[in-house]
N, C-alpha and C positions, 0 to 999 in steps of 0.2 A: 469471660474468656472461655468458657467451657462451654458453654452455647456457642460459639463462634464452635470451636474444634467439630464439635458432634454435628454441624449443620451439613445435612445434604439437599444438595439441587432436587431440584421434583423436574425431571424432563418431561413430564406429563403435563405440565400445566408454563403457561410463559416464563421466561427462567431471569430476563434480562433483571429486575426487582428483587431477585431473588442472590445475586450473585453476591451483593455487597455483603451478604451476612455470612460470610465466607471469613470473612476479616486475614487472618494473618497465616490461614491455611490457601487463600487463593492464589497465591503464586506459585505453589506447587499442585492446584487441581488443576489451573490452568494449562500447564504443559507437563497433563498426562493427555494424548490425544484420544479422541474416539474417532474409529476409523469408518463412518457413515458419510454416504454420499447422500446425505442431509440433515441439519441441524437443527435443532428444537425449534418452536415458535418464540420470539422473544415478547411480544407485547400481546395483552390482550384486543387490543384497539386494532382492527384490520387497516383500517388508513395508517396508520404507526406501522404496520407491517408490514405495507405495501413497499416502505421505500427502504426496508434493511436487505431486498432481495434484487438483484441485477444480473442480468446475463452479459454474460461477454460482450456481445459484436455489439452492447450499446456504447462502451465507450469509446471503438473508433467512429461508432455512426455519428456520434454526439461532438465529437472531440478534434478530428481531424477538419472538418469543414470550419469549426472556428481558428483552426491554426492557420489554415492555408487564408484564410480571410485576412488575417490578424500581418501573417507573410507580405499578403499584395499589397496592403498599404501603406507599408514602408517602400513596397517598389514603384505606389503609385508616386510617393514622396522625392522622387530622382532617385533610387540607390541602384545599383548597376547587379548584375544577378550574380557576377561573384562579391559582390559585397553581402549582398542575400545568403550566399551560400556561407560565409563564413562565420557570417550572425547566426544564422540558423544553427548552423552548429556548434556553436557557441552557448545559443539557448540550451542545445541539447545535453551539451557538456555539464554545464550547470546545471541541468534536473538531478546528473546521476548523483553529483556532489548533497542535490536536497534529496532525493530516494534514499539515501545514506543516513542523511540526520533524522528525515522522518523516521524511519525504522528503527533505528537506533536508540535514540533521545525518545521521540515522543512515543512509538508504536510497544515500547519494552521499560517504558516507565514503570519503576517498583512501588507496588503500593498496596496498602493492607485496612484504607480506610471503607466505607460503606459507596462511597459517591466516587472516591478513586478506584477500586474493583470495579463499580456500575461502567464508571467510562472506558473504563482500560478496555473490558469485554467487547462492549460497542465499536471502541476504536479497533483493536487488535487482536484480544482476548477470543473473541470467538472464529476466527480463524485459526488460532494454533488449540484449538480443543476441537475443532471441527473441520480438520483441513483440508478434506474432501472434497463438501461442497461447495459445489461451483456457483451457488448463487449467492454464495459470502463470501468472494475472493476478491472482487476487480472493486475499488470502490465507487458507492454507490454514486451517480449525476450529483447529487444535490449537495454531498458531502464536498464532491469536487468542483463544483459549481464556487461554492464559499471561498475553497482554496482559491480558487483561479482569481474571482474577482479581488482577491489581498494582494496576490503575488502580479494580477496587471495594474494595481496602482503602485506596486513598489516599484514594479519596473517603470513606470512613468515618471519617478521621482530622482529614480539612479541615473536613467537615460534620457536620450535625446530624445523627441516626438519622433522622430524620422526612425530612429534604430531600436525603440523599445517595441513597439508592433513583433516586428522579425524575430526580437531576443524572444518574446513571449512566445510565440509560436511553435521557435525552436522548442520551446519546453515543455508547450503543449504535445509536440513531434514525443518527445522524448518521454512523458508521462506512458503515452498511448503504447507506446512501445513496452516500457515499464509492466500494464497491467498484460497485456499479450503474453508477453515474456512467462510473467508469474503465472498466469494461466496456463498456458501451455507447460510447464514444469510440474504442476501439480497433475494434468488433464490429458498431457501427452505422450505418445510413445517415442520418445528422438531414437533415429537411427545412427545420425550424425554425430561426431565426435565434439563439437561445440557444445548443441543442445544437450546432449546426455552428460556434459561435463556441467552444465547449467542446471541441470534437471539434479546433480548428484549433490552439487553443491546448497541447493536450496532446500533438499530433504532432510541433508548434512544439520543443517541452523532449526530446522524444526523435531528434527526425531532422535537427537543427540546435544548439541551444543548449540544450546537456543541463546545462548550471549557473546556469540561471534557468528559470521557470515551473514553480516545485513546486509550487502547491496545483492540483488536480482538481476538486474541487467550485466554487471561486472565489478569483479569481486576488488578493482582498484582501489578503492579509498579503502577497505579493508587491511590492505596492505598498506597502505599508507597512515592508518591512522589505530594500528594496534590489536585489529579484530578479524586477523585472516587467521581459520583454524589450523590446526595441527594436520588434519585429516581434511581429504574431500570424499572419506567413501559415508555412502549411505546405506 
């Protein structure tokens, strides 16, 4: 136990191996943040650390051409394009409901064991100690890659062949928009009275009340489900 207390990170050297010995002090080193616009190296292996780093525009380049695919073949199916339209936003709706549980549930998971610190940081963790950089905000293809291919066999299994394409899409829409969103809040100047209320509200859950205000796109389930803050100033 006193090993655990006294352990400090070595930022100098790969850190992700290093977090778990952190034990039952890392949920409070976690969200102390360091305000750099860029984050230690996590692995010593450069192939290992080719894929913890992503730039923005790859996730609509990557994301958006499989939605609009994923779209037409429900319309190549007979579906009429406001039945399109209402699927689609339908998938969409449903992202924000799983952007909600993801963050929430899996992204702020507590935990003080050596392999639970290691993931948490990987999954989460090092964005709210590093919330700056921008090449640890959006996630990474491969991570989302995994996602996707789960969530298009569930939806194959909930829906019809004709309307699960469209729902999927819609979500992919909805994802894309997601990491935009959150980039743009950390990375942006909003002039506008939406964004800077977005932009206020997401700084709010990271530099004050990190166990309320998980949704990014819109703070609805929030309110709905027990976790809209007190405050939206930042």
């Amino acid at each position: 136990m006193i090993a655990q207390e006294e352990f400090t990170v070595n930022f100098n050297k790969p850190v992700v191996f290093q977090i778990g010995h952190l034990g039952e002090t890392y949920q409070e080193w976690v969200h102390q943040p360091i305000l750099s616009k860029e984050s230690p190296r996590f692995f010593e292996s450069g192939f290992l650390e080719f894929f913890t780093r992503t730039v923005w525009w790859a996730v609509p380049t990557i994301w958006l051409p499989v939605a609009f695919w994923c779209i037409s073949m429900s319309m190549r199916m007979g579906h009429t394009l406001p039945q399109i339209a209402l699927m689609v936003g339908f998938g969409m709706f449903v992202w924000t409901f799983l952007e909600y549980c993801f963050h929430r549930f899996l992204f702020h998971f507590e935990t003080k064991s050596y392999w639970g610190n290691t993931m948490h940081y990987l999954l989460h963790g090092c964005h709210h100690k590093h919330p700056m950089d921008g090449l640890r905000l959006v996630i990474p293809p491969a991570e989302a890659a995994l996602l996707a291919i789960m969530f298009w066999y569930l939806y194959k299994f909930l829906f019809t062949p004709s309307t699960s394409p469209a729902l999927f899409g819609g979500g992919l829409i909805g994802y894309v928009i997601y990491d935009m969103i959150h980039y743009y809040v950390h990375h942006g100047q909003p002039t506008k009275q939406v964004p800077k209320s977005l932009k206020k509200y997401h700084l709010n859950h990271h530099f004050r009340i990190q166990n309320m205000g998980f949704g990014i796109t819109w703070a609805f389930w929030d309110r709905v489900l027990g976790t809209f803050p007190q405050t939206k100033a930042a």
